[in-house]
C-alpha positions in Angstrom: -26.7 39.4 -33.6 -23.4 38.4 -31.7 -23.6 36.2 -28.9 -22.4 37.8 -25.6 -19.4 35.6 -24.5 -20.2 33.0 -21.5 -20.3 33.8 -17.9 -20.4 32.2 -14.7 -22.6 32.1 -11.5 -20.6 32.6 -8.8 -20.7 28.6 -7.8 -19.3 27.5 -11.0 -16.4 30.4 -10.8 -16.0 28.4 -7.4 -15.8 25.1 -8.3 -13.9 26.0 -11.5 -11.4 28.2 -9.1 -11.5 25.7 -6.2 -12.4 28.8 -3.7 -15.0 29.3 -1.7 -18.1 31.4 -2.7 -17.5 33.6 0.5 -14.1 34.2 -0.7 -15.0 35.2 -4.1 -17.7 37.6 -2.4 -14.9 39.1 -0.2 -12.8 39.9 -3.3 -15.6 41.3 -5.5 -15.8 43.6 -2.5 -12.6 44.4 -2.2 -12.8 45.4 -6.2 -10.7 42.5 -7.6 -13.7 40.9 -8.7 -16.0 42.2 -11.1 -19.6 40.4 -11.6 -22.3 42.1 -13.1 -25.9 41.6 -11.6 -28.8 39.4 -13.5 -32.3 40.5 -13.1 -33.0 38.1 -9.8 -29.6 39.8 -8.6 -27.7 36.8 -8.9 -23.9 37.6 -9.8 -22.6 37.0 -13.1 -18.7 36.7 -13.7 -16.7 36.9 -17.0 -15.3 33.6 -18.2 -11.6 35.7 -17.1 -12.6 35.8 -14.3 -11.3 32.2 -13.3 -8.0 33.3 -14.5 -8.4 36.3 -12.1 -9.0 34.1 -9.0 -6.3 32.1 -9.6 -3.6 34.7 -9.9 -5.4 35.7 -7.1 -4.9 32.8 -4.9 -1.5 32.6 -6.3 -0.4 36.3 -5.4 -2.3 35.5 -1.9 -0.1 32.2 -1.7 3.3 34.2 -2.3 2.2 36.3 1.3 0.7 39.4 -0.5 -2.3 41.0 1.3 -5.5 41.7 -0.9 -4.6 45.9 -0.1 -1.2 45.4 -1.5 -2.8 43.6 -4.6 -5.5 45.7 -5.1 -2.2 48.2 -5.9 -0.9 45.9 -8.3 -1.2 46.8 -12.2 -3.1 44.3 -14.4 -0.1 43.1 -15.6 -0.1 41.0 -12.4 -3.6 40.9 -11.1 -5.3 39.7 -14.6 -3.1 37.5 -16.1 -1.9 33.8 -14.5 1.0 33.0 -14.4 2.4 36.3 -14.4 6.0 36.6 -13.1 6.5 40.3 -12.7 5.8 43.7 -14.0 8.3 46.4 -13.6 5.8 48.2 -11.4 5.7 45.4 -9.0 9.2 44.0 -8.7 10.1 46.2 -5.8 7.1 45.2 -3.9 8.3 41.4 -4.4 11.3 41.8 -3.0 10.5 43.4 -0.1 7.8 41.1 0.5 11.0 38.5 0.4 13.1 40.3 2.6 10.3 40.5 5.0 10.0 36.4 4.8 13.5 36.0 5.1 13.4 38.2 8.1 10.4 35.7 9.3 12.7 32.9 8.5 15.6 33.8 10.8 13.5 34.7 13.5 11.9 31.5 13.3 15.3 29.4 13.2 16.0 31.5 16.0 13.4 30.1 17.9 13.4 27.0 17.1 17.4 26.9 17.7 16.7 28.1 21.9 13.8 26.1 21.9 16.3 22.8 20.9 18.7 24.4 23.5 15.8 24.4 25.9 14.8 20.7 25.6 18.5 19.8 25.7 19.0 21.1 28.9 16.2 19.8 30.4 16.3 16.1 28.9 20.1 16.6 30.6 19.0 18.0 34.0 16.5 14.7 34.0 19.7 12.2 32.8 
């Protein structure tokens, strides 16, 4: 009889990950989790799983939405670390061009917003 490899209750997948239990919940709905149920209905995650949640939070942390990851092969969703897959490198860059976009427009604003103050700390000189 082969032992059936370790898993985790959802509490220790979130101390382990360092994310919430409500946020692991969210993701299992969302269907990039995957627990399986114990008999008291209690969730059960594979040991992988806390490599999941952290490419998770990585991908999350780059500005991807959890739709757009859902799309993502395994190549990026299961494995941490992971740089790129060829199926995903055009959805990286354009989520870069869209935060260099952000970017400009935020300099912009910050440049009138500098103007602004300018004026008005020499209006009051």
């Amino acid at each position: 009889m082969t032992a059936s490899p370790p898993s985790l209750s959802i509490g220790q997948l979130a101390t382990a990950t360092g994310v919430s239990v409500r946020s692991l919940r969210h993701y299992e709905a969302q269907g990039l989790l995957v627990a399986s149920r114990g008999a008291n209905g209690y969730r059960h995650f594979p040991a992988s799983a806390v490599t999941q949640v952290r490419q998770l939070q990585r991908l999350l942390g780059a500005g991807f939405s959890l739709a757009e990851i859902r799309g993502f092969p395994d190549c990026m969703r299961l494995i941490e670390g992971a740089q790129a897959c060829p199926e995903t490198s055009a959805a990286q860059r354009e989520r870069l061009q869209t935060l260099e976009r952000q970017i400009d427009e935020l300099e912009s604003r910050r440049a009138r917003l500098l103007a602004m103050l300018r004026d008005s700390e020499a209006s009051q000189a």
